[in-house]
Every structure is written in C-alpha cells, then in structure tokens.
mmCIF file of the C-alpha atoms, coordinates in Angstrom:
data_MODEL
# 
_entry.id   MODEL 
# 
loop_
_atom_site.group_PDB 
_atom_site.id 
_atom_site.type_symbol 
_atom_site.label_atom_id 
_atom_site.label_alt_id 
_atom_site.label_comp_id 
_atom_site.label_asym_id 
_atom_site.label_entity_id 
_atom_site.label_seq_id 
_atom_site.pdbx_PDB_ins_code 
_atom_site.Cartn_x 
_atom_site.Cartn_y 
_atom_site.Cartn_z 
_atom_site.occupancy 
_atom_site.B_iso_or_equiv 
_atom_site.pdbx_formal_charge 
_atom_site.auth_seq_id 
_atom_site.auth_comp_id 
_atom_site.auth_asym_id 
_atom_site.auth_atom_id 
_atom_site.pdbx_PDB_model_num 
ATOM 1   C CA . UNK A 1 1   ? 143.058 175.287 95.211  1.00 0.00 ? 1   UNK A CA 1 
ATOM 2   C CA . UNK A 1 2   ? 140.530 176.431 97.702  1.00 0.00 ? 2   UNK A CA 1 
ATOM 3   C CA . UNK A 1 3   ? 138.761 180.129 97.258  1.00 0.00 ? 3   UNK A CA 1 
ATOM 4   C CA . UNK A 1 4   ? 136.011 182.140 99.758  1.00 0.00 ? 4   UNK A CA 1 
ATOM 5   C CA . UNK A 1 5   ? 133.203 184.296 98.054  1.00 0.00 ? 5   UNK A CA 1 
ATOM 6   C CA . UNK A 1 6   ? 132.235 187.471 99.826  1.00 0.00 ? 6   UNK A CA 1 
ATOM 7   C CA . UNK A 1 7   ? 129.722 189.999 99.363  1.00 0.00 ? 7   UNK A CA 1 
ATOM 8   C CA . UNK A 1 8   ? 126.702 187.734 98.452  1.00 0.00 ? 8   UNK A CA 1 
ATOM 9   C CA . UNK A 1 9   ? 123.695 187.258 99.462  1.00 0.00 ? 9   UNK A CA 1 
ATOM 10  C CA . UNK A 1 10  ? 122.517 184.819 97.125  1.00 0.00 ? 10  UNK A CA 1 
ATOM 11  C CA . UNK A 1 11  ? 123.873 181.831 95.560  1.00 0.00 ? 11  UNK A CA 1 
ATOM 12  C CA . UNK A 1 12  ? 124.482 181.770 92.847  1.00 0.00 ? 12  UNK A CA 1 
ATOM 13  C CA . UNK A 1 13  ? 125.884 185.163 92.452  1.00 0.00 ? 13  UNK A CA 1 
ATOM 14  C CA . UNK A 1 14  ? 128.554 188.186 91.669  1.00 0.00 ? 14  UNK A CA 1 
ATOM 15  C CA . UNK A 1 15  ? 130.448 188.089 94.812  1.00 0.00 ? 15  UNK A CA 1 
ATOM 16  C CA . UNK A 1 16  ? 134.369 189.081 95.540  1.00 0.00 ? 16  UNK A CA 1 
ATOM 17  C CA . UNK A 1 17  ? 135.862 185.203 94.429  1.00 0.00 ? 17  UNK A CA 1 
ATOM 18  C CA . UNK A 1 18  ? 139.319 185.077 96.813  1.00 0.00 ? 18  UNK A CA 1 
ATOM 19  C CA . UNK A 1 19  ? 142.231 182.605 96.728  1.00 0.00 ? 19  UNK A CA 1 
ATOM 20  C CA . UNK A 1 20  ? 143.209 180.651 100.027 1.00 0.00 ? 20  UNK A CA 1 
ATOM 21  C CA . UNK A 1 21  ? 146.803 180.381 100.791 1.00 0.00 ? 21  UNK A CA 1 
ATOM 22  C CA . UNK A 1 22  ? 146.225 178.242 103.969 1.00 0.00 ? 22  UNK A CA 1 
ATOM 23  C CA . UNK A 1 23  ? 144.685 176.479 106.639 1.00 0.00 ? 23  UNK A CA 1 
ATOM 24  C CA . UNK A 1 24  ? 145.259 176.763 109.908 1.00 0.00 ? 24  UNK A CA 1 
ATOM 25  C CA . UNK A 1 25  ? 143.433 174.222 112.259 1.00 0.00 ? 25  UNK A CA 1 
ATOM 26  C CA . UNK A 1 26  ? 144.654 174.725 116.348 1.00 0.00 ? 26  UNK A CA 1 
ATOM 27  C CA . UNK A 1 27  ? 146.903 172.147 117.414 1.00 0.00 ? 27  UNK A CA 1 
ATOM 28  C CA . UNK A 1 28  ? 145.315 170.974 120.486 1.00 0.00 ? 28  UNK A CA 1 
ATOM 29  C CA . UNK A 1 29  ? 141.790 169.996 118.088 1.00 0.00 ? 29  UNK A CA 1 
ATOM 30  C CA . UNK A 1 30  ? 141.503 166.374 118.817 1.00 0.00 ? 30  UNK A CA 1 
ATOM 31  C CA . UNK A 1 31  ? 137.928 165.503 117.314 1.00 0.00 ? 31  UNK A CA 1 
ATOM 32  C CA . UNK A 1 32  ? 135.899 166.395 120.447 1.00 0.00 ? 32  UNK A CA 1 
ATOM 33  C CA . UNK A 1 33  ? 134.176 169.831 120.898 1.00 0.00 ? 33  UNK A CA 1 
ATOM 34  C CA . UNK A 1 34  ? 137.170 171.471 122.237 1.00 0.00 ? 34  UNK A CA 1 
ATOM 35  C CA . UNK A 1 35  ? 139.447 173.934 119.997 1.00 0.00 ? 35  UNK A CA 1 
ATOM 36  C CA . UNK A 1 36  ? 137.379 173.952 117.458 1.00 0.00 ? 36  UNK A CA 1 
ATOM 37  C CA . UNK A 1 37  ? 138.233 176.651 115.454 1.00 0.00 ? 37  UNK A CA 1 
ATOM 38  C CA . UNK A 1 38  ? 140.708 177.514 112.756 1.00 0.00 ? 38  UNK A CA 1 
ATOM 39  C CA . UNK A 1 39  ? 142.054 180.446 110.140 1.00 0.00 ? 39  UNK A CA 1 
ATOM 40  C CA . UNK A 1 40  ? 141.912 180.651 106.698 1.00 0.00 ? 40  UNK A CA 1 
ATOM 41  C CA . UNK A 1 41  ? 144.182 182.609 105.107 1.00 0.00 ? 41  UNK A CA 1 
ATOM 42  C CA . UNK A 1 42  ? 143.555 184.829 101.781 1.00 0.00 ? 42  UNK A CA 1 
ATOM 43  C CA . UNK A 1 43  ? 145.853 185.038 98.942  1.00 0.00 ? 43  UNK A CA 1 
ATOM 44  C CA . UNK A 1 44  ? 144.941 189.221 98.544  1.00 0.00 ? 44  UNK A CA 1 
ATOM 45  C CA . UNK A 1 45  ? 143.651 192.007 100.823 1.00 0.00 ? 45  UNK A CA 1 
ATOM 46  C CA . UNK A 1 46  ? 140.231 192.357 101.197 1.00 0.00 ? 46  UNK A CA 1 
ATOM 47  C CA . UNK A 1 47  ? 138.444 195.467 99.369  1.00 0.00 ? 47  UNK A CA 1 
ATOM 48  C CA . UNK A 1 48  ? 135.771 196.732 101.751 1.00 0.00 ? 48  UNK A CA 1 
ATOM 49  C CA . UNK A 1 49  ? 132.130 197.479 100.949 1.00 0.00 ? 49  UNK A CA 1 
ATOM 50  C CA . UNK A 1 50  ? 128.954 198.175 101.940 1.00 0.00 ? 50  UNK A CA 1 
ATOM 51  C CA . UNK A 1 51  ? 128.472 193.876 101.887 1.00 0.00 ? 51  UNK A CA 1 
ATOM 52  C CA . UNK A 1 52  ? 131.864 193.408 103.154 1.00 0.00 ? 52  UNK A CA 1 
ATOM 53  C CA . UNK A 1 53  ? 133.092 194.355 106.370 1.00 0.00 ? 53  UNK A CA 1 
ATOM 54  C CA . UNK A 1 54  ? 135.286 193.789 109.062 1.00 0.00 ? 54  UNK A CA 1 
ATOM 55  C CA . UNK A 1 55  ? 134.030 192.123 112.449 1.00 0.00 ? 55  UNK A CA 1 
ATOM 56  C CA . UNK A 1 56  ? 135.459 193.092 115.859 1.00 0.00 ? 56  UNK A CA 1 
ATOM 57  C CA . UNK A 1 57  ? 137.255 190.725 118.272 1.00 0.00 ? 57  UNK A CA 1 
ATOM 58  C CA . UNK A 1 58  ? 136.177 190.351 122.265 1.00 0.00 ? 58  UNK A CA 1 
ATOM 59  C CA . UNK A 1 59  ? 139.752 190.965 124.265 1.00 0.00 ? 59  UNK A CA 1 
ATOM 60  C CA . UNK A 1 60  ? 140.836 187.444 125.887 1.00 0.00 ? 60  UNK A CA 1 
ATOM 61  C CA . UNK A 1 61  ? 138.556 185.501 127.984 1.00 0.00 ? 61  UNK A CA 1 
ATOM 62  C CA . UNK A 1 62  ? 135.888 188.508 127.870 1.00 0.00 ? 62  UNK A CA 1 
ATOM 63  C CA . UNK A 1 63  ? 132.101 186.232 127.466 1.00 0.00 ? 63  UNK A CA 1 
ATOM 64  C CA . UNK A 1 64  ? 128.590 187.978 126.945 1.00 0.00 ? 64  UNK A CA 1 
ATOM 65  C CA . UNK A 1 65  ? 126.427 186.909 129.958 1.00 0.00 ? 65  UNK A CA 1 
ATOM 66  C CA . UNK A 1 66  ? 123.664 184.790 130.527 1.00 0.00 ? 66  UNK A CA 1 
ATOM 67  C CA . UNK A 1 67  ? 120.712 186.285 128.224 1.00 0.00 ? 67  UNK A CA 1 
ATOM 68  C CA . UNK A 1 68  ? 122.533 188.392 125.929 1.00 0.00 ? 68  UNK A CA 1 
ATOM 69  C CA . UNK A 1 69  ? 120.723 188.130 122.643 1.00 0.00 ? 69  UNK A CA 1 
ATOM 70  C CA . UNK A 1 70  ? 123.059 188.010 119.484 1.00 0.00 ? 70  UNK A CA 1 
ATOM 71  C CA . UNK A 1 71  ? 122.583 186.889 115.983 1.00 0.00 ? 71  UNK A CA 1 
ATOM 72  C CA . UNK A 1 72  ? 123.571 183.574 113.837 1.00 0.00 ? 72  UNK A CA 1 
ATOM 73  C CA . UNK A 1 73  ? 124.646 184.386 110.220 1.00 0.00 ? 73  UNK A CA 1 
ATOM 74  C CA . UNK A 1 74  ? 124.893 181.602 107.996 1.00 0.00 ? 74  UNK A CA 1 
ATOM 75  C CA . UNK A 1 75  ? 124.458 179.779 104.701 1.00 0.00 ? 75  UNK A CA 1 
ATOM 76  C CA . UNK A 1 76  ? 122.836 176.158 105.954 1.00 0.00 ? 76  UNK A CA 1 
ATOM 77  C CA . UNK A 1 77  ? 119.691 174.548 106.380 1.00 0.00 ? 77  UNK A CA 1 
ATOM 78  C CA . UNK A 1 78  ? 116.123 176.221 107.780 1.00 0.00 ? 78  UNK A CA 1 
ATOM 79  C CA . UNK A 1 79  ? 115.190 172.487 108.360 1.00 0.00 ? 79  UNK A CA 1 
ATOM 80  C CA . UNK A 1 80  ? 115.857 169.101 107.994 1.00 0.00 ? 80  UNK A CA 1 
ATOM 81  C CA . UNK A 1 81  ? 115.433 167.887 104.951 1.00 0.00 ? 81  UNK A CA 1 
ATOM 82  C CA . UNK A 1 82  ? 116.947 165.671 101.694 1.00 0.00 ? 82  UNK A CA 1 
ATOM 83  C CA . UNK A 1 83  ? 116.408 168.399 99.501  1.00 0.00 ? 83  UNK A CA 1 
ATOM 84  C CA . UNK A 1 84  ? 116.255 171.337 101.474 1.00 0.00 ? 84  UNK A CA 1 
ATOM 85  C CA . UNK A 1 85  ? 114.890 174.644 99.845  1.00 0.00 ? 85  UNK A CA 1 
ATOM 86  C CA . UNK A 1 86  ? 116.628 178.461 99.860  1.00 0.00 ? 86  UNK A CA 1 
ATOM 87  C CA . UNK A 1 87  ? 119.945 177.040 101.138 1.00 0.00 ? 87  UNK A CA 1 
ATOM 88  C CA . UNK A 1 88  ? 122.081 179.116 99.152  1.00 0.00 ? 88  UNK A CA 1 
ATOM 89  C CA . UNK A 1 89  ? 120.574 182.519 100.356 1.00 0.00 ? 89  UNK A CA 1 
ATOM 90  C CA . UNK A 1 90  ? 122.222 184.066 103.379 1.00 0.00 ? 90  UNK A CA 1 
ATOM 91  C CA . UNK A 1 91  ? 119.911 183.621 106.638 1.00 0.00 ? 91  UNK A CA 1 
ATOM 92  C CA . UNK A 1 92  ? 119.944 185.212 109.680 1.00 0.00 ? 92  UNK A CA 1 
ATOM 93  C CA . UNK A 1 93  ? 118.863 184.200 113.626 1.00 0.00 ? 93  UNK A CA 1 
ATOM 94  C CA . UNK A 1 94  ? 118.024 185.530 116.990 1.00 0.00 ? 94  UNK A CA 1 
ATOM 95  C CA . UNK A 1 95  ? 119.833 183.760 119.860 1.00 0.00 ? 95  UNK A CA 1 
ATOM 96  C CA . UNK A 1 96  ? 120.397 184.217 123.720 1.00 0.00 ? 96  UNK A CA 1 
ATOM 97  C CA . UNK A 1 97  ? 123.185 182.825 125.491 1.00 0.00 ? 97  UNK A CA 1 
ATOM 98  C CA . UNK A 1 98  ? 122.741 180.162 127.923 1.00 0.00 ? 98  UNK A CA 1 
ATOM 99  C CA . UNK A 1 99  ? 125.242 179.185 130.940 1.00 0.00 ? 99  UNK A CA 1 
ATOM 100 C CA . UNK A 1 100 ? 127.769 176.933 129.755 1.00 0.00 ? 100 UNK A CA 1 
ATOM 101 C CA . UNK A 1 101 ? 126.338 174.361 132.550 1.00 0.00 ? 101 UNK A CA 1 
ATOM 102 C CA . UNK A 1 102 ? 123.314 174.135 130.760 1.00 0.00 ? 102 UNK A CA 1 
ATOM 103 C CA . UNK A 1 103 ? 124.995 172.248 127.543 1.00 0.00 ? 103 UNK A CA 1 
ATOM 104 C CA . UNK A 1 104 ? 126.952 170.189 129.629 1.00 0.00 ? 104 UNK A CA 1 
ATOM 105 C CA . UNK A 1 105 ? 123.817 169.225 131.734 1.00 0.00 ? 105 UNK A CA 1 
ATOM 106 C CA . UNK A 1 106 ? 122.117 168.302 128.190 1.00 0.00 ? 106 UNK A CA 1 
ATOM 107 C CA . UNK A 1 107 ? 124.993 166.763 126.982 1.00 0.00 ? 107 UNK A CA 1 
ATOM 108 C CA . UNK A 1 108 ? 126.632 164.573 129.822 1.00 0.00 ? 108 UNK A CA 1 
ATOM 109 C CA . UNK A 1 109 ? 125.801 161.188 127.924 1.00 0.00 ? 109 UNK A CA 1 
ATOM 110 C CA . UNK A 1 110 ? 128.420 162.382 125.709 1.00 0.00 ? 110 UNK A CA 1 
ATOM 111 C CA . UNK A 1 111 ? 131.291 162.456 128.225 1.00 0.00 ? 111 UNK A CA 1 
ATOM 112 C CA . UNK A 1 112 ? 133.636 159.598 126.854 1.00 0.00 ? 112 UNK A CA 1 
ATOM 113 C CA . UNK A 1 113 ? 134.931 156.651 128.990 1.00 0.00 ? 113 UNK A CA 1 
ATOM 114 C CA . UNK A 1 114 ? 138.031 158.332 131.020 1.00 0.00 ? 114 UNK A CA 1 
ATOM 115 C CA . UNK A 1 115 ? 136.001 160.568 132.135 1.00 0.00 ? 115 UNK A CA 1 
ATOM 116 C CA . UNK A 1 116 ? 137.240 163.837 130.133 1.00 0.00 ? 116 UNK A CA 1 
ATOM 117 C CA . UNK A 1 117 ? 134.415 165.993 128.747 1.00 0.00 ? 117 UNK A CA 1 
ATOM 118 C CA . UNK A 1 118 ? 133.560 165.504 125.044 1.00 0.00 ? 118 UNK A CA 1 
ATOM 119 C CA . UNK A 1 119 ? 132.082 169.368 125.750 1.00 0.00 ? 119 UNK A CA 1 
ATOM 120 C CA . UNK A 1 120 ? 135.285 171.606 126.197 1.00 0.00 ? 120 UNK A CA 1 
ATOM 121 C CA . UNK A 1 121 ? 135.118 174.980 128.828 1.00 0.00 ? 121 UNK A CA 1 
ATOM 122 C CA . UNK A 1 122 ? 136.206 177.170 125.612 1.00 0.00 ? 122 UNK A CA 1 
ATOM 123 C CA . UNK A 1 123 ? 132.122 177.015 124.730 1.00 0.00 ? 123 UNK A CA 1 
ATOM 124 C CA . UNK A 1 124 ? 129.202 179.269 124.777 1.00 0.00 ? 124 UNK A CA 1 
ATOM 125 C CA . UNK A 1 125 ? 125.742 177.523 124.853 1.00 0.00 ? 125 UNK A CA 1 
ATOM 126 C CA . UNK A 1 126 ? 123.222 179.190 122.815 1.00 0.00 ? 126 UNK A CA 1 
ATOM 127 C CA . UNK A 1 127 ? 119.598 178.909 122.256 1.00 0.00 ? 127 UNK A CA 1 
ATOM 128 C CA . UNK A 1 128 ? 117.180 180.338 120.129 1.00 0.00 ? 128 UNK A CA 1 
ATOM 129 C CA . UNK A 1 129 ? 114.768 183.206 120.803 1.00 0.00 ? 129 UNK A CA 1 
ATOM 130 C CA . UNK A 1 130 ? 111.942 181.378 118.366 1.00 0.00 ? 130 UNK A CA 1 
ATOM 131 C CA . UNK A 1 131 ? 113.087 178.058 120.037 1.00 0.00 ? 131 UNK A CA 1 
ATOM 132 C CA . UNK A 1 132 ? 115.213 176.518 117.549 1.00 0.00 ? 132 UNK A CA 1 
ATOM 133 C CA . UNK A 1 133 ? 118.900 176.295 116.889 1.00 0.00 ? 133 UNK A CA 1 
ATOM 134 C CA . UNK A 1 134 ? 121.519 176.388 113.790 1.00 0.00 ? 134 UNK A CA 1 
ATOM 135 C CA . UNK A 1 135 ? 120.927 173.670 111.134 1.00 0.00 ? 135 UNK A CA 1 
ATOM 136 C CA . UNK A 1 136 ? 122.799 171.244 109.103 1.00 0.00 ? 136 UNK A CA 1 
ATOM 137 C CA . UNK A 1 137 ? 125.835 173.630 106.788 1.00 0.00 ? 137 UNK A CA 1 
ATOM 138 C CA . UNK A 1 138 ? 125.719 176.104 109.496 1.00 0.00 ? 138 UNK A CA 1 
ATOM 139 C CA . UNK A 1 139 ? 129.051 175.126 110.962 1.00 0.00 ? 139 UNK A CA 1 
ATOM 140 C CA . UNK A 1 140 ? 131.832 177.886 111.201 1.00 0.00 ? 140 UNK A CA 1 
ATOM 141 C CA . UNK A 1 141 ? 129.216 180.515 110.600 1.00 0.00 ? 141 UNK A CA 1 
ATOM 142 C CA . UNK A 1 142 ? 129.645 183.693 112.743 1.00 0.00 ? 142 UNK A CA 1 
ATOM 143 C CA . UNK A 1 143 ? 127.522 184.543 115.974 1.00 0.00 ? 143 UNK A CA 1 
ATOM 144 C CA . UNK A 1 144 ? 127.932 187.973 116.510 1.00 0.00 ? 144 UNK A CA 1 
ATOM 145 C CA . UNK A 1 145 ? 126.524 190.475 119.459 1.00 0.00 ? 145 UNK A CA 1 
ATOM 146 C CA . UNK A 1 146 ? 126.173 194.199 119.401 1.00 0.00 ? 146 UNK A CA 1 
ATOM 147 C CA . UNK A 1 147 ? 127.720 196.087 122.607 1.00 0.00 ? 147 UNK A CA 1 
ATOM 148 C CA . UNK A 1 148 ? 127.908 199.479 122.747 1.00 0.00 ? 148 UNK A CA 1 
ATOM 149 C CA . UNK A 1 149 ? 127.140 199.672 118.859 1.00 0.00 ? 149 UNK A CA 1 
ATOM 150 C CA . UNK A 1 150 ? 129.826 197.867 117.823 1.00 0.00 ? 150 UNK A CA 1 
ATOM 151 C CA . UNK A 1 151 ? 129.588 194.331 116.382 1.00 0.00 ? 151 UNK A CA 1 
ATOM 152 C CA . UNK A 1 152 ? 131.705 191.962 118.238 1.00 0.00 ? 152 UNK A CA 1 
ATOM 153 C CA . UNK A 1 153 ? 132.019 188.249 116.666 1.00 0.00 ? 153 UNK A CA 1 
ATOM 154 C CA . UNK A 1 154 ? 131.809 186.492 120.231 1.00 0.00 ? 154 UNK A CA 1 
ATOM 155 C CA . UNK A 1 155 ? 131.639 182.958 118.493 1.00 0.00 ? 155 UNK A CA 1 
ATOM 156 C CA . UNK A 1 156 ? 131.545 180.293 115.605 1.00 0.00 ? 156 UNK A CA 1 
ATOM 157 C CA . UNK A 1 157 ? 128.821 177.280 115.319 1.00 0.00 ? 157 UNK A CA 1 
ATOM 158 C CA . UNK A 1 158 ? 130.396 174.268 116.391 1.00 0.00 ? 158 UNK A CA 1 
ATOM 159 C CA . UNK A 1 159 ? 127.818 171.645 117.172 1.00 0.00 ? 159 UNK A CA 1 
ATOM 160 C CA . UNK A 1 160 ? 124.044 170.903 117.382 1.00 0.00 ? 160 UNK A CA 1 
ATOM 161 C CA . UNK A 1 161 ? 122.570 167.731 117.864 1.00 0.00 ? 161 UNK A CA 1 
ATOM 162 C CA . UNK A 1 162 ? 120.053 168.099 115.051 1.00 0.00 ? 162 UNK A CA 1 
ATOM 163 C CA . UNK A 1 163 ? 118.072 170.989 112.912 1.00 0.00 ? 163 UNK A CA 1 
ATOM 164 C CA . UNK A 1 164 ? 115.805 173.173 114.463 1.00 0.00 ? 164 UNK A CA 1 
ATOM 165 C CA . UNK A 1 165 ? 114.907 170.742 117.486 1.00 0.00 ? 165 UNK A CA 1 
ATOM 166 C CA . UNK A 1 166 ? 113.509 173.505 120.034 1.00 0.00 ? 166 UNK A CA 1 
ATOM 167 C CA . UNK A 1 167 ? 114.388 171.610 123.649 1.00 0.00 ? 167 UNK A CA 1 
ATOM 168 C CA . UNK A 1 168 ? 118.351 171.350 122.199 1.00 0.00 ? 168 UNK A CA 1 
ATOM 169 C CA . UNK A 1 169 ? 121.024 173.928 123.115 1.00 0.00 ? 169 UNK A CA 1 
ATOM 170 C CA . UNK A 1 170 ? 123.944 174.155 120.374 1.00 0.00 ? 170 UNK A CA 1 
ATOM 171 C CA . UNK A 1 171 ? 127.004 174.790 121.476 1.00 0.00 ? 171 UNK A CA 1 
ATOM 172 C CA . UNK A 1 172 ? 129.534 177.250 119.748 1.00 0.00 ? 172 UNK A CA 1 
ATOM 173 C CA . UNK A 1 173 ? 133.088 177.701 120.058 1.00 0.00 ? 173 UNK A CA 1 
ATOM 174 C CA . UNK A 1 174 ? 133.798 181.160 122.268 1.00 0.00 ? 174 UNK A CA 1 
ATOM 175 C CA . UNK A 1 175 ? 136.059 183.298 120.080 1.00 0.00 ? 175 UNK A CA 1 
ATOM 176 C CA . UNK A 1 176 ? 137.645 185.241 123.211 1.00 0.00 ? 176 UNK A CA 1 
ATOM 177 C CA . UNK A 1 177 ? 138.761 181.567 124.835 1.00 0.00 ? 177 UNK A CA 1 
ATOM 178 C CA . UNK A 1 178 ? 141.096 181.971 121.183 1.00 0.00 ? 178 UNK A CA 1 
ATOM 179 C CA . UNK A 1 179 ? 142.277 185.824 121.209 1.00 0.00 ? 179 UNK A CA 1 
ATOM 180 C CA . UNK A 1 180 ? 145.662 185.290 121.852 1.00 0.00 ? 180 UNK A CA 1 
ATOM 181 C CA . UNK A 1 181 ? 145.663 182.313 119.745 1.00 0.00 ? 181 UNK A CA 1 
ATOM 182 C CA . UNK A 1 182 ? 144.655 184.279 116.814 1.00 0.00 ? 182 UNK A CA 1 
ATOM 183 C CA . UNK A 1 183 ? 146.832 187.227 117.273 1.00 0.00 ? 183 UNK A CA 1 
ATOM 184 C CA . UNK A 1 184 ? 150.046 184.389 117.820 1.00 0.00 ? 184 UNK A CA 1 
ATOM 185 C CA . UNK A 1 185 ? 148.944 182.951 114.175 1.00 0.00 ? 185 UNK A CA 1 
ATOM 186 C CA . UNK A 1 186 ? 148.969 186.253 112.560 1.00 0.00 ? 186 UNK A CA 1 
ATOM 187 C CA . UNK A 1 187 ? 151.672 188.345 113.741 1.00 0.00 ? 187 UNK A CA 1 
ATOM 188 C CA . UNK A 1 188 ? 151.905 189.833 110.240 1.00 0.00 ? 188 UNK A CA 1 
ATOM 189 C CA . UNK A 1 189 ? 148.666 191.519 110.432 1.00 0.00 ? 189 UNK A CA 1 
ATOM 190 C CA . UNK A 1 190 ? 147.460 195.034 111.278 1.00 0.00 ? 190 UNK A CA 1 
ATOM 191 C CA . UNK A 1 191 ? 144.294 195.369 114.484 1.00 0.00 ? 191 UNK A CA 1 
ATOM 192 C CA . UNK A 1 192 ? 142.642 198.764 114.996 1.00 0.00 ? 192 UNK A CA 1 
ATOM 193 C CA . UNK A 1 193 ? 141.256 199.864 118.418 1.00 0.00 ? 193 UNK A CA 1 
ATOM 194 C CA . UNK A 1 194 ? 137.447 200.364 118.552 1.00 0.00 ? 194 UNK A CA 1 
ATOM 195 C CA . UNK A 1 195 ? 135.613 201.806 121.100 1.00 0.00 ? 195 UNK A CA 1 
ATOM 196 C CA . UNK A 1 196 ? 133.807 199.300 123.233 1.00 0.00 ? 196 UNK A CA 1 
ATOM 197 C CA . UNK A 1 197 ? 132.864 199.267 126.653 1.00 0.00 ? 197 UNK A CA 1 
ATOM 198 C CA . UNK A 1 198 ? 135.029 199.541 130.248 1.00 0.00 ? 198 UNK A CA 1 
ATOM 199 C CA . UNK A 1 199 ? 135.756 195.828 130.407 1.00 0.00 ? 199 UNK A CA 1 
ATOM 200 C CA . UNK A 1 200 ? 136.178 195.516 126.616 1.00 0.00 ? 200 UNK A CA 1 
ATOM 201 C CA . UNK A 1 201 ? 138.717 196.454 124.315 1.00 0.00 ? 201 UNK A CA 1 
ATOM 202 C CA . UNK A 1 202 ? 137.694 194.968 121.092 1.00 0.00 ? 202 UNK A CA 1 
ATOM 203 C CA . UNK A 1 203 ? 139.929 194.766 117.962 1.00 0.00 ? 203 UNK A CA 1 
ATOM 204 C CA . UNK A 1 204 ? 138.868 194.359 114.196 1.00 0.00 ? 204 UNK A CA 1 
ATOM 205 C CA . UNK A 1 205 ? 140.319 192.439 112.023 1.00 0.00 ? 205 UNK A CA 1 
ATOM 206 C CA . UNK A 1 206 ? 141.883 194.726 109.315 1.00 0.00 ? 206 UNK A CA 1 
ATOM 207 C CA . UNK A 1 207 ? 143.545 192.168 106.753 1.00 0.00 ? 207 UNK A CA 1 
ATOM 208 C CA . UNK A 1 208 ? 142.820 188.745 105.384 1.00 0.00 ? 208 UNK A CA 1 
ATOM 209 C CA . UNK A 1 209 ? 142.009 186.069 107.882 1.00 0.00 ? 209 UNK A CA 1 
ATOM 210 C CA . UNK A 1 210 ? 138.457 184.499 108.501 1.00 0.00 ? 210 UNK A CA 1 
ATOM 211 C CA . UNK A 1 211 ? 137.462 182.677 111.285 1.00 0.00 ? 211 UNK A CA 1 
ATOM 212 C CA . UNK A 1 212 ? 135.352 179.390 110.752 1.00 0.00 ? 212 UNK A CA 1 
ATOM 213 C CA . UNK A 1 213 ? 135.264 176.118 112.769 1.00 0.00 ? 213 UNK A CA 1 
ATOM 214 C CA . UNK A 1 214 ? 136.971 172.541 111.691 1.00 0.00 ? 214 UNK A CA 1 
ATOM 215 C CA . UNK A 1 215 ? 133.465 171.174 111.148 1.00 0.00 ? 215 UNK A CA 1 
ATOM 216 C CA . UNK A 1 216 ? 132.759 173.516 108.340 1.00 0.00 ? 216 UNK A CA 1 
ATOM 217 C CA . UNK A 1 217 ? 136.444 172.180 106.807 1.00 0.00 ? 217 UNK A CA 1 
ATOM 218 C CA . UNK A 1 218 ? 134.738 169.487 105.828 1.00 0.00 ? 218 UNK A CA 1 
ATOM 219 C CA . UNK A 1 219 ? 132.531 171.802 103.421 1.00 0.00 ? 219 UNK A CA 1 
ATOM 220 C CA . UNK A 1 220 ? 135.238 172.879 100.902 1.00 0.00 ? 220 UNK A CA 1 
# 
C-alpha cells in the first residue's frame, strides 16, 4: 500500500505519514504530453499546519500570461548527476511563463508520424528566471503563482528534455485546462471561495486529494 508524507522539509524526517486509497490517472492520458495529470486520494483528512496547507485552484480555462513569474516546488535533482547531492531536501525555483508557441516551436521534432502533436494545448511553457528548468524527480511537483495574495497552483511539471539545460523550455501540465475534471472526480469533497481577482474565482482544496502528474507515478 502506497502512503504521501507531508510537512517535511527534509528527508529523512518527522512528517504527517498518510495512507492512499487510490489513483486516479485521466482517461484520455495516452503516453504523450497531453492529460497528464492525475489524483491521489488519502485514506484520512488532512490536519493543517503551519507546513501544511491548502493550495487554491484557477476557475476553468483561466492561464497566467506571458511573463508571470511563479515558483517550482519540488523534491528532485539541482543537476544531473549519478549520485546527485541534497535531493531529499525540499527546493524551490523562480520561473516565468512562456507562450505555449514557444514549446511547440522547440519541440516540433517531436510531433509523431500522423501528424498529431506529441505537445498537447492543455500546457503552459515555463522557463527559468536563472536560466534553467526543473530536473530529473521533479515530475508532479507543484508550480504555483501568487495573484492578489493568494497562492493559486496554476500547474504540475510534466516534461523537460534534460536538467538544468538553460536554452530548454519545460513544459507543465495547466491545472485550469483540468478544473472541471477535478471537481467531476471528487464530488464528495468540500471547496471554499477565496478572494481572487475580477476574472478569477479560485477555490482551495479543503479535503484529501493531491494533484501530481502520471510521470511522477512512476516514483512510488
């Protein structure tokens, strides 16, 4: 049986150790880097903390523009490397978003045979601010932009060609491309209102589901 540690910032350490009841992966993921997200769902209710809180959700469709800077949170790699050094302590990363047209630019040599694009339009393109990108054990890690001081989860790491290579855009899955699919697959759970901007009513998750994409699956 499967469990998720929260509250850490250091591995090994005292974290909140939770049970997984299930997986669920979307049914349209075929392989390419389209639908890649799924839910994990917790055996008990979270207990909030000062390490442990909930993340807001971007209403349906809503994206952050071109140049928005927002943060990478994760648990992989600061380089490439066989043995790589402080992986298990919680890292953090400055990021601006780049038009979607910019990955698939980058990326057309990946466009398979018929013709269909490897690179789905449910993406965000991201790129450092230093000039580097998310690393190897990175995948299903949050990104996560502030509007209007609130702390919106706009995606999850998907894909990046390789670590830290500073003329590569990674690509992310866009969590508001999934909104309804995420309310659909949890119709049991509770979603507060939070203030947010005009065009943005974001909603925070309130129960036990976590977000992470299908590469980072292959991690547990």
């Amino acid at each position: 049986m499967y469990s998720v540690s929260m509250g850490i910032q250091h591995l090994p350490g005292n974290g909140t150790q939770l049970l997984l009841t299930g997986i669920v992966i979307h049914e349209d993921f075929r392989n390419l880097i389209s639908q890649d997200i799924a839910l994990l769902k917790l055996k008990d209710h979270i207990s909030w903390s000062p390490l442990i809180q909930p993340v807001c959700l971007p209403n349906n469709r809503f994206k952050p523009s071109v140049g928005t800077s927002c943060w990478v949170i994760g648990w992989g790699r600061k380089r490439t490397q066989v043995t790589p050094k402080n992986t298990y302590s919680l890292h953090e990363m400055a990021v601006k978003i780049i038009s979607s047209e910019s990955c698939h630019q980058q990326y057309q040599f990946l466009f398979l045979k018929d013709k269909k694009d490897f690179i789905g339009k449910d993406i965000l393109c991201v790129s450092s601010e230093w000039g580097m990108d998310s690393c190897q054990d990175n995948s299903g890690s949050s990104l996560v932009c502030q509007m209007n001081n609130t702390w919106i989860q706009m995606g999850v790491v998907s894909w990046s060609p390789s670590c830290h290579q500073p003329r590569l855009l990674s690509i992310y899955t866009s969590t508001s491309d999934f909104t309804y699919w995420i309310k659909k697959q949890i119709t049991d759970m509770m979603f507060t209102n939070r203030a947010g901007p005009a065009f943005l009513s974001p909603v925070a998750l309130t129960d036990y589901i976590l977000l992470v994409s299908l590469g980072s699956l292959w991690l547990l």
